[in-house]
N, C-alpha and C positions, 0 to 999 in steps of 0.2 A: 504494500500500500504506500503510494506517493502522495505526500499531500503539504505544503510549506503553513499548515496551521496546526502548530503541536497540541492546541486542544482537542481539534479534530481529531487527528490521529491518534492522539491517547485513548478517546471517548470509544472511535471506533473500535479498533483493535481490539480494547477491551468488549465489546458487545460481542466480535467474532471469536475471540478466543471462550468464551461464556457457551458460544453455541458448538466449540469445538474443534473449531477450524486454528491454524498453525499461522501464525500471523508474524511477518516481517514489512517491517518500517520504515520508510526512507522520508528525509525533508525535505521538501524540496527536490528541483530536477536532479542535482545532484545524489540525490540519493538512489537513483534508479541502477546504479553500476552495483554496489552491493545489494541489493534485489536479486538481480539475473545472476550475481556468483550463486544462490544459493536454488536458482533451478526454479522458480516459483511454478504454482501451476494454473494459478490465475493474477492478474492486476488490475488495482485501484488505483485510478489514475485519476488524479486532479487536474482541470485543463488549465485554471488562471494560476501559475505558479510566475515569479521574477525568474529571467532568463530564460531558457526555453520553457516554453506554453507543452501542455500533457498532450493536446492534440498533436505537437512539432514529432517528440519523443516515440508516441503511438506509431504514427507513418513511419519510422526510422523503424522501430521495432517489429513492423510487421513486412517492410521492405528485407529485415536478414534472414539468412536460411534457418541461423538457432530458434530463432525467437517471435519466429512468422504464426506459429502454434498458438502460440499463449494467449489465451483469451485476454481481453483488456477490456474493462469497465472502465469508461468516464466519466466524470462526476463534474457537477457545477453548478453552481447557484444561476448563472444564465437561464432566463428562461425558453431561449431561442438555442437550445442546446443540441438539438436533431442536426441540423446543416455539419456542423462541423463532426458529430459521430460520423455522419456519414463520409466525409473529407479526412477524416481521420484512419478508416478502416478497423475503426474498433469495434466488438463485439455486441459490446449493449454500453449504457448509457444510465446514470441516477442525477435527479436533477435534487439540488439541496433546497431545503432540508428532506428528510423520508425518511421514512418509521424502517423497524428493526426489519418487520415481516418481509417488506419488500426488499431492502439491501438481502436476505437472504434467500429470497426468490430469485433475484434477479443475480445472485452469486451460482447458487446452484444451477437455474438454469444454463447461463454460461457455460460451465461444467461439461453440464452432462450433454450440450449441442457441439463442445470442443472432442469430445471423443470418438 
């Protein structure tokens, strides 16, 4: 999960590790390199981050051959948020804020459509 709001990312993290799921952290765009060290099998991707934007990141990572797989949620308080999923090439899309149920619909779905 990339997100440059450490409340965010505390809060979430903690709801998905609660429901069971294995949760790694990144701040910001920079944080996405140790992400990919450890092989994720899905990502939370924040599009309005400083320096490169999650939508930039997304295209990069679904343009390499490692990392083309890997489902990518993005997330964003925009609420014109669909044009750039699409422009993005990511999987599915959470527009903030959204309740627990849905971040875990919308996780597992990804999932179980990546395999």
């Amino acid at each position: 999960m990339i997100d440059d709001e450490p409340d965010f990312l505390f809060t979430v993290s903690s709801i998905l590790k609660r429901k069971g799921f294995r949760v790694i952290t990144g701040h910001g765009a920079y944080g996405i390199g140790s992400i990919l060290e450890k092989k994720p099998d899905l990502i939370l991707l924040d599009i309005n981050m400083p320096g490169k934007s999650g939508s930039e990141i997304c295209r990069q990572l679904k343009a390499g051959a490692e990392t083309q797989n890997i489902p990518i949620i993005l997330i964003s308080g925009n609420a014109d948020i669909q044009p750039e999923y699409v422009e993005s090439y990511a999987d599915n899309y959470l527009q903030k804020p959204f309740g627990v149920t849905q971040l875990i619909n919308i996780i597992n779905h990804s999932i179980v459509n990546a395999v």
